[in-house]
C-alpha positions as CSV (number, residue, x, y, z in Angstrom):
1,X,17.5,0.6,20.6
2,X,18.3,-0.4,16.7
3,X,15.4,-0.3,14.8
4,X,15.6,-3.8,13.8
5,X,15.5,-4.9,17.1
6,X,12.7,-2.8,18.0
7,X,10.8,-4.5,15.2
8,X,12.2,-7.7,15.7
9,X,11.2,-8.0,19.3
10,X,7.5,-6.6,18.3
11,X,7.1,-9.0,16.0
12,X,7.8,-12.3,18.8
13,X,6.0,-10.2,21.5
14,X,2.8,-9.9,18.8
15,X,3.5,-13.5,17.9
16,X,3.2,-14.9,21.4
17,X,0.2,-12.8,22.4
18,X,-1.8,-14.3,19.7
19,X,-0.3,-17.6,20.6
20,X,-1.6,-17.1,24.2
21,X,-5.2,-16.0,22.8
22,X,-5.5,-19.5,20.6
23,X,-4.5,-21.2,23.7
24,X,-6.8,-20.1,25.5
25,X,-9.3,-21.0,23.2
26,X,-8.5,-24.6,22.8
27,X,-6.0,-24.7,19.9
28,X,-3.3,-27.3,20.5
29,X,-0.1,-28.1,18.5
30,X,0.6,-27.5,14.8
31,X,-3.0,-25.9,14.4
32,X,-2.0,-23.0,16.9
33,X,1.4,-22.5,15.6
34,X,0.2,-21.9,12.2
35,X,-2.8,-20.0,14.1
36,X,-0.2,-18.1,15.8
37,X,1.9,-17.7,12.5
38,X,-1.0,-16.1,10.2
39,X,-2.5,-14.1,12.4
40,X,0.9,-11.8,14.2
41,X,1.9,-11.7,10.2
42,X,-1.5,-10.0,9.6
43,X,-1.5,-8.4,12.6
44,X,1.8,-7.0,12.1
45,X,1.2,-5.7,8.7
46,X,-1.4,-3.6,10.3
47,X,-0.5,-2.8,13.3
48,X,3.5,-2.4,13.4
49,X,3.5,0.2,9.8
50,X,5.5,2.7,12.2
51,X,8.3,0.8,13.5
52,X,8.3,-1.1,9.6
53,X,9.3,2.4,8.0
54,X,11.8,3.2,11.0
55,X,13.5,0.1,9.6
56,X,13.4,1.0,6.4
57,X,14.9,4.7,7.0
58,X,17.4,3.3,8.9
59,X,18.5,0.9,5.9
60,X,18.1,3.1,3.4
61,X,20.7,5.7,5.0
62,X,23.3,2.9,5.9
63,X,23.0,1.5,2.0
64,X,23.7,5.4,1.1
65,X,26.3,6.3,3.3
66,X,28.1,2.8,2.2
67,X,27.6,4.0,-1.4
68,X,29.0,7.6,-0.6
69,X,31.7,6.0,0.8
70,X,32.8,3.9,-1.8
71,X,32.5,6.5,-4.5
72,X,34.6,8.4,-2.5
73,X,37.0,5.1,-2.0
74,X,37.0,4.9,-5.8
75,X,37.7,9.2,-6.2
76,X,40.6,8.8,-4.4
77,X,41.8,5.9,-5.9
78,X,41.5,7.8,-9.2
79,X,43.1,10.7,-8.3
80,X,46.1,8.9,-7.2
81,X,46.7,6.8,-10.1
82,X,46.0,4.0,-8.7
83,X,43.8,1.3,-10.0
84,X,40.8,-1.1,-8.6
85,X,41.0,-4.8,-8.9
86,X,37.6,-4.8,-10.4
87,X,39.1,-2.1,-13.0
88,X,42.2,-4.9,-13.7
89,X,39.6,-7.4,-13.8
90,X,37.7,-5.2,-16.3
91,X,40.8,-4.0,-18.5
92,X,41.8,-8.5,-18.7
93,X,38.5,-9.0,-19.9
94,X,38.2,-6.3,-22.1
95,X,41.2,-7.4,-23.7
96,X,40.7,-11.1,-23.7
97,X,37.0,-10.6,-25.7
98,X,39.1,-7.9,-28.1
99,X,41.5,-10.5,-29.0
100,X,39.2,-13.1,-29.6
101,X,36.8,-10.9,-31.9
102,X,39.7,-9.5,-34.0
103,X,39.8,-11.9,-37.3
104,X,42.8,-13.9,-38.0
C-alpha cells in the first residue's frame, strides 16, 4: 500500500475514533466536529511520526528521481544540438532586455 494512503487512511480512522469517544460523551454537532478535528490533528502529530516520515521518504525519492531525469532529458538535449524551449525562451528575452539597454 502507497504511503500516502497508508497515512491518509490513519489519519480518518484516528479521526473517527475520537469522533466516536466525544460522542459518547455527550458532544453533539459543530462542537464534536471541531472536538474531533483538534484532537486526531494532535493525536496524529504524536502518534502517526512513523508512517509521517515514510511519506516523506517516499516524496523525497520521487522529487529526485524526476530531477535525475530531467537533467538527464536536458544532457541529451545538449549533446545533440538541440535546444529547450525554456532555452529559446531564455535566448528572446535575453535579447529583447540587450536591445533595450543598448543607448541610441
Amino acid at each position: 500500500m502507497s504511503p500516502f494512503v497508508r497515512y491518509a487512511l490513519m489519519r480518518i480512522l484516528l479521526f473517527f475514533l475520537v469522533a466516536l469517544l466525544g460522542y459518547a460523551v455527550g458532544m453533539r454537532e459543530l462542537l464534536l466536529v471541531v472536538f474531533a478535528l483538534v484532537v486526531s490533528a494532535l493525536l496524529s502529530y504524536l502518534v502517526l511520526g512513523g508512517p509521517r516520515r515514510a511519506l516523506v521518504e517516499r516524496l523525497e525519492q520521487r522529487t529526485a528521481a524526476r530531477h535525475e531525469r530531467a537533467a538527464a532529458r536536458e544532457a541529451a538535449g545538449r549533446r545533440s544540438g538541440r535546444v529547450s524551449a525554456a532555452e529559446r525562451d531564455a535566448a528572446a528575452e535575453d535579447a529583447d532586455d540587450d536591445a533595450q539597454r543598448r543607448p541610441r
